[in-house]
C-alpha positions as CSV (number, residue, x, y, z in Angstrom):
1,X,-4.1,20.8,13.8
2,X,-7.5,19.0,12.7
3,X,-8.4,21.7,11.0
4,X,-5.2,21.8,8.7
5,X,-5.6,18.3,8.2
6,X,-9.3,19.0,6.6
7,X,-7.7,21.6,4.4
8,X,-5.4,19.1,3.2
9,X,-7.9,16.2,2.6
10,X,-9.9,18.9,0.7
11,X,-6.9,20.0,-1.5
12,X,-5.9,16.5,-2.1
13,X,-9.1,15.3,-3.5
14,X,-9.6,17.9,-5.8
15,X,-6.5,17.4,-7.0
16,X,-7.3,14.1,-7.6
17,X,-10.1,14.6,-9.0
18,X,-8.3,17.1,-11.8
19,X,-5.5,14.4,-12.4
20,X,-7.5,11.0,-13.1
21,X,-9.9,12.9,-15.4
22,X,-7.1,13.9,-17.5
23,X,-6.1,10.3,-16.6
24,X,-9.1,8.9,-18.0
25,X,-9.4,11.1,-21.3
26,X,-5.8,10.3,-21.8
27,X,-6.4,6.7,-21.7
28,X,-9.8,6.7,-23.9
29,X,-8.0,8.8,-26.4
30,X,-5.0,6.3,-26.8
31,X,-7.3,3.6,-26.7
32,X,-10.3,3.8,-29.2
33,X,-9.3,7.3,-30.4
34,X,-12.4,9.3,-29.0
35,X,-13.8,10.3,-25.4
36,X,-17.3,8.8,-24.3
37,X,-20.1,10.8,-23.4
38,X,-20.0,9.5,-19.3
39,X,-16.2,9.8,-19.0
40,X,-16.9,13.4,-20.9
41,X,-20.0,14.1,-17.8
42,X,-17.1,12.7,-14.8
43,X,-14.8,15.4,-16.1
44,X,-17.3,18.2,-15.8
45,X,-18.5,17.0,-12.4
46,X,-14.8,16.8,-11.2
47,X,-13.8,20.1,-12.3
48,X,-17.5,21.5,-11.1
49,X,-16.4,19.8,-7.4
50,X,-12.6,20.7,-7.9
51,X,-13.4,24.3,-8.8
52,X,-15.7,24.5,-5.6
53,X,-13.0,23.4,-3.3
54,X,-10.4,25.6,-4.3
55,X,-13.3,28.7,-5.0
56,X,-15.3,28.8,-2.0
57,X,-11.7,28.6,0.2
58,X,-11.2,31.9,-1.8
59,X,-14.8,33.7,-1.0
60,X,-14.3,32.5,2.6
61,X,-10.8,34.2,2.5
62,X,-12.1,37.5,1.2
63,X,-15.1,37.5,3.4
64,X,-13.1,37.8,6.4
65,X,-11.0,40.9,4.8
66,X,-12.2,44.0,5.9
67,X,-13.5,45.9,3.2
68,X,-12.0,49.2,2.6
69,X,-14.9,50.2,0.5
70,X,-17.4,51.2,3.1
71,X,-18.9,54.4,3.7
72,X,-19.9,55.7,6.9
């Protein structure tokens, strides 16, 4: 049971992270008509992080499959 809650906090925060960047841009486009440079640098560290959660779940995954490309 912890260890689905971890999965969930993970999951939750990058999807967080995904939604107030676009958030964000929206906003700064609506409001002065352009995007500045740091909200531009908290998008690509929120899809760098985002991207990370959601990848490395994925590598772990297909780590653990047996690989059915082995010689003996």
């Amino acid at each position: 049971m912890p260890r689905d809650n971890y999965k969930i906090s993970r999951y939750t925060v990058a999807v967080l992270l995904i939604v107030s960047s676009i958030a964000i841009v929206v906003y700064q486009v609506v409001d002065i008509r352009g995007v500045a440079s740091g909200v531009l640098f908290y998008i690509a560290q929120a899809f760098l992080l985002a991207g990370s959660i959601f990848g490395l779940d994925e590598y772990v995954k297909r780590l653990n499959l047996p690989n059915h490309f082995t010689h003996k």
